[in-house]
N, C-alpha and C positions, 0 to 999 in steps of 0.2 A: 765726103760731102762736097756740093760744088754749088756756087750760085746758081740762081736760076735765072736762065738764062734772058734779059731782057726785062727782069721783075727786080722791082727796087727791094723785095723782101727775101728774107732766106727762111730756111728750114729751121726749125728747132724743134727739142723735143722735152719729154719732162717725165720723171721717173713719176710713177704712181699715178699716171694718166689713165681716164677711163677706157674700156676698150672702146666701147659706142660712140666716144667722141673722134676715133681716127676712120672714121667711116664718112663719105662725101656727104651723107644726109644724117650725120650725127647732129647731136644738139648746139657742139662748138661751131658746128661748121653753117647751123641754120642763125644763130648769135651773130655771126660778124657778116654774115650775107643781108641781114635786118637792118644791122647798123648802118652798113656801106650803100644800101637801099635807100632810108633816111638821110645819109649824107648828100648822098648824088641829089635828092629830092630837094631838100634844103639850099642845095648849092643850083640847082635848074629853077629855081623860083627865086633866089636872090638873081640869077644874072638873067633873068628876064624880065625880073621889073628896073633892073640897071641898066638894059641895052632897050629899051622899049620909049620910042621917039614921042610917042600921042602922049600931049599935054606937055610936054616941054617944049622951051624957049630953043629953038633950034639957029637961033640968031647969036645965041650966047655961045662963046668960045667954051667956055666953062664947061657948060653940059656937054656941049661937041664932045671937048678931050675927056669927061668922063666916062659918055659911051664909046669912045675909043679905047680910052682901056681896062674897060669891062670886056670888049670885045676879045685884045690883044692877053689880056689876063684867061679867058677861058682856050685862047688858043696855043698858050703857052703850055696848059695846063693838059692838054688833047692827051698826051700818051700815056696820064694816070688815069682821069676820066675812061678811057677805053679799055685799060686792066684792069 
């Protein structure tokens, strides 16, 4: 067994696993594509009411450097967001 190549996660396996769950459209694999749906979701509607300028004080340094790095936070973040 070898990393995968470029992916923060590795394989695992587990004795007494269902057969239907090692299948691309098994139930395990509709579970963590829901989840990971939800997250991305969750985290695309936090970092857009946190980079979003209407109704803030754009005078204020404060806000500035907050949507700065709400900005630099989701750009950091780019190469899990994309896997």
């Amino acid at each position: 067994m070898v990393p995968i190549r470029g992916s923060p996660y590795s394989a695992s396996f587990k004795v007494g696993g269902k057969p239907a769950d090692n299948t691309m459209i098994g139930s395990a694999m509709q579970k963590v594509i829901q989840k990971e749906l939800e997250r991305l979701q969750t985290n695309l509607t936090d970092n857009k009411k946190a980079i979003a300028t209407k109704d803030k004080d754009l005078k204020d340094v404060k806000v500035l450097l907050g949507v700065k790095s709400s900005v630099e936070a989701t750009q950091n973040k780019t190469d899990v967001i994309t896997l």
